[in-house]
N, C-alpha and C positions, 0 to 999 in steps of 0.2 A: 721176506719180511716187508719189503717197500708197498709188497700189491695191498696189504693189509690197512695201508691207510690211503691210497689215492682216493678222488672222486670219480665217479661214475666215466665213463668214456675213456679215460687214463688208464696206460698201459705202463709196469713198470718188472722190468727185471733186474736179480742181483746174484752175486756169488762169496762166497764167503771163501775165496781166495784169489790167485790168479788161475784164469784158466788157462791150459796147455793151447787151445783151439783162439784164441783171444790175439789174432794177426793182425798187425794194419796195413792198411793200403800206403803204397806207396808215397803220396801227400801227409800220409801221417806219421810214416816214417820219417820223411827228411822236416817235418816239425820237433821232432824231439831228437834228431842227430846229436850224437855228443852227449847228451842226457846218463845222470845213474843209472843201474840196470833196475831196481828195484822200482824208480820212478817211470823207465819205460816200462814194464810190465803192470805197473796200475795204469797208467795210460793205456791201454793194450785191452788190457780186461773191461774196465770201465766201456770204450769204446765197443767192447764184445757185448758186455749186457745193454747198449743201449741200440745196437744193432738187430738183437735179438725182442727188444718190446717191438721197434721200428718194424720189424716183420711181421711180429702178432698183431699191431695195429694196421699195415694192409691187409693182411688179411691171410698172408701163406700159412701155410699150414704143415707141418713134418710130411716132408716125402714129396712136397708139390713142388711146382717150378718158382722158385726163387728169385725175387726181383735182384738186381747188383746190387752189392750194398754201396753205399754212400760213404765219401769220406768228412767225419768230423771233427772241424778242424776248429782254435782257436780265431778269435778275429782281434782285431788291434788292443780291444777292452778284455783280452781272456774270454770273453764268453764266447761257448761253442756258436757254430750254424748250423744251425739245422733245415732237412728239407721244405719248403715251401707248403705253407699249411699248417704247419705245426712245431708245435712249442715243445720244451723240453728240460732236462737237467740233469745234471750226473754230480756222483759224490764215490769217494773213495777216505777210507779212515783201516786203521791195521784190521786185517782181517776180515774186510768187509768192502765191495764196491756195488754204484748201486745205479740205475737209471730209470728216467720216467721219463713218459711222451703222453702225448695228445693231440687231437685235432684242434688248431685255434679258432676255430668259429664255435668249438665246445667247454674248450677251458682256453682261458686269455693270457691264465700268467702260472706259472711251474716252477717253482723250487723247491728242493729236496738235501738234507743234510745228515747225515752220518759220523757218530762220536763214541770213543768210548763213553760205557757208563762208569767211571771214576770221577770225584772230585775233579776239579782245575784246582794248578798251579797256585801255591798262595801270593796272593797280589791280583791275580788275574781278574776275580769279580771285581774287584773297586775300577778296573778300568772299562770294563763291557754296561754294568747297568747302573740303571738309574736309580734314587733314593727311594722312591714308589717299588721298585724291582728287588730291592734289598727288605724291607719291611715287609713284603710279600715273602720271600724265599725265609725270612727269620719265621716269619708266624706261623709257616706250613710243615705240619706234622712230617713229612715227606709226600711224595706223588708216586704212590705204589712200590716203594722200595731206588725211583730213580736219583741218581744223584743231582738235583735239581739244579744247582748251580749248571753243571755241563748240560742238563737241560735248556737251560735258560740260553747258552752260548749256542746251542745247536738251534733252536727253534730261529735266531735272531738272525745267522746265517741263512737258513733257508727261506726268511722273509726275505733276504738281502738277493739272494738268485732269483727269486719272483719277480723283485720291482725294480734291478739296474738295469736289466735287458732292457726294459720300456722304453725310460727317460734318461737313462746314460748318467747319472747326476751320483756321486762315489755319496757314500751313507757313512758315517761312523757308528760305531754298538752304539751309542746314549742317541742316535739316533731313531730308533725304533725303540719302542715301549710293548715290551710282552706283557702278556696278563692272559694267566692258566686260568682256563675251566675252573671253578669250584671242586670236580670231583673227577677221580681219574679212576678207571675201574681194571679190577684185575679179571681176569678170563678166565674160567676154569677150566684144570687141564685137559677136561674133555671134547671140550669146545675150541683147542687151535686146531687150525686147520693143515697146521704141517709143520714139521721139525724146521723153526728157524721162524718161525711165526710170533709177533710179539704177546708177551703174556703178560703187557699193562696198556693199553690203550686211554689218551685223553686228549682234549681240547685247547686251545690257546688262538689269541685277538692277536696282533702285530699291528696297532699301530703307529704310523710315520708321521715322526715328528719336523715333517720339510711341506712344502708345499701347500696342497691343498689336503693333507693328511691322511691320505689313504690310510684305509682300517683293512689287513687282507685278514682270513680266515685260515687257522692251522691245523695238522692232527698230528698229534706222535708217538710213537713206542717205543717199549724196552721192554729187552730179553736178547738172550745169547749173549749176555754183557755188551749191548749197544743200547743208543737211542738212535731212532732216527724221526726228523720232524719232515714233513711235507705242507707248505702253501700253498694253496690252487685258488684258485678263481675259474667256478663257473659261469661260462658266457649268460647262463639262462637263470639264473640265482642272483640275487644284488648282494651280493659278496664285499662290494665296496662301501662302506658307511660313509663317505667321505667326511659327512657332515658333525660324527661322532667320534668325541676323542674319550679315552680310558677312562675309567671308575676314577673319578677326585681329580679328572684334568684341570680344574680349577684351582687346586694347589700348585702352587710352582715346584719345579724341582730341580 
């Protein structure tokens, strides 16, 4: 499901459960010592599929010689480390774990996020978006059948793994301003290209509301009862608007 919205050069694999093969190295064991078993085993898998893009991104191939794998470890802020060159993300949600890579002289910034497609919790929109975000999610027919609310929460997330690695600076939701594409299209069944493949594809802006306001560029899916959104920035695309804030940033909110 994830390959189906990276950009160009991005490498991304996923499983739709734990996998048996899904081992970690020893630095990643004694990271989650003591841990639930359920939470070490997505840690486990997680780290399987993003070992498994990492490989298809050098280059090995089934059956050839095998670079070591790498151990992926937390750093002080929670964010993984990845090897030198390249950027990254992982996400895990029930039923579902998922990872993305690239080269960073190709894509500069990488978040990726994984949700059920259900409703949230009542209460929970009044605390993640903004009044612009609510007057949008009221007026929208829906977006291909997605529960747009948990849309909204998943897309905001995976702006928020793109742009703390950077600048280290903690974000809150009303800090980022989502705004959906106009139109999200549904695929016909002839045309996915594999069981687990999303069957709505669309667009969305994440502008940050800190700074110099970065504006990054989104895509997301739903099927198999998930969404998953992905952020990239292409190094060779001006992906960044800086200079451009949301439809009506002129109104306060």
């Amino acid at each position: 499901m994830i390959r189906s919205l990276l950009p160009a050069g991005a490498v991304g694999a996923d499983a739709f459960g734990d996998a048996p093969e899904g081992v970690l190295l020893p630095a990643e064991e004694a990271a989650v010592a003591g841990v639930a078993a359920g939470r070490r085993r997505e840690f486990a898998t997680v780290r399987h599929c993003a070992r498994r893009a990492l490989r298809e991104l050098a280059g090995d191939r089934p059956g050839g010689a095998a670079r070591d794998p790498v151990a992926l470890l937390p750093d002080r802020d929670g964010v993984p480390r990845w090897p030198g060159g390249t950027v990254g993300s992982m996400t895990h949600t029930r039923g579902y774990r998922a990872a993305a890579v690239a080269p960073a002289a190709r894509v500069t910034r990488l978040g990726i996020d994984a949700e059920p497609d259900r409703p949230l919790r009542a209460g929970v929109l009044e605390t993640i978006a903004l009044p612009a975000e609510r007057s949008a999610l009221a007026a929208a027919s829906g977006a291909g059948g997605a529960c747009r609310d948990r849309l909204l929460f998943c897309a905001k997330e995976a702006a928020y793994k793109a742009w703390f690695p950077h600048v280290r600076i903690r974000l809150g939701f009303r800090d980022v301003e989502i705004v959906f594409d106009a139109r999200a299209g549904a695929l016909p069944a002839a045309g996915l290209p594999a069981a687990g493949a999303p069957a709505v594809l669309g667009g969305f802006r994440a502008y940050v509301r800190h700074g110099s306001g970065d504006v990054l560029r989104g895509r997301w899916g739903a099927g198999s009862g998930l969404l998953v959104a992905v952020v990239a920035d292409d190094a060779d695309d001006a992906s960044v608007e800086a200079a451009h804030g949301p439809p009506g940033a002129d109104r306060g909110h």
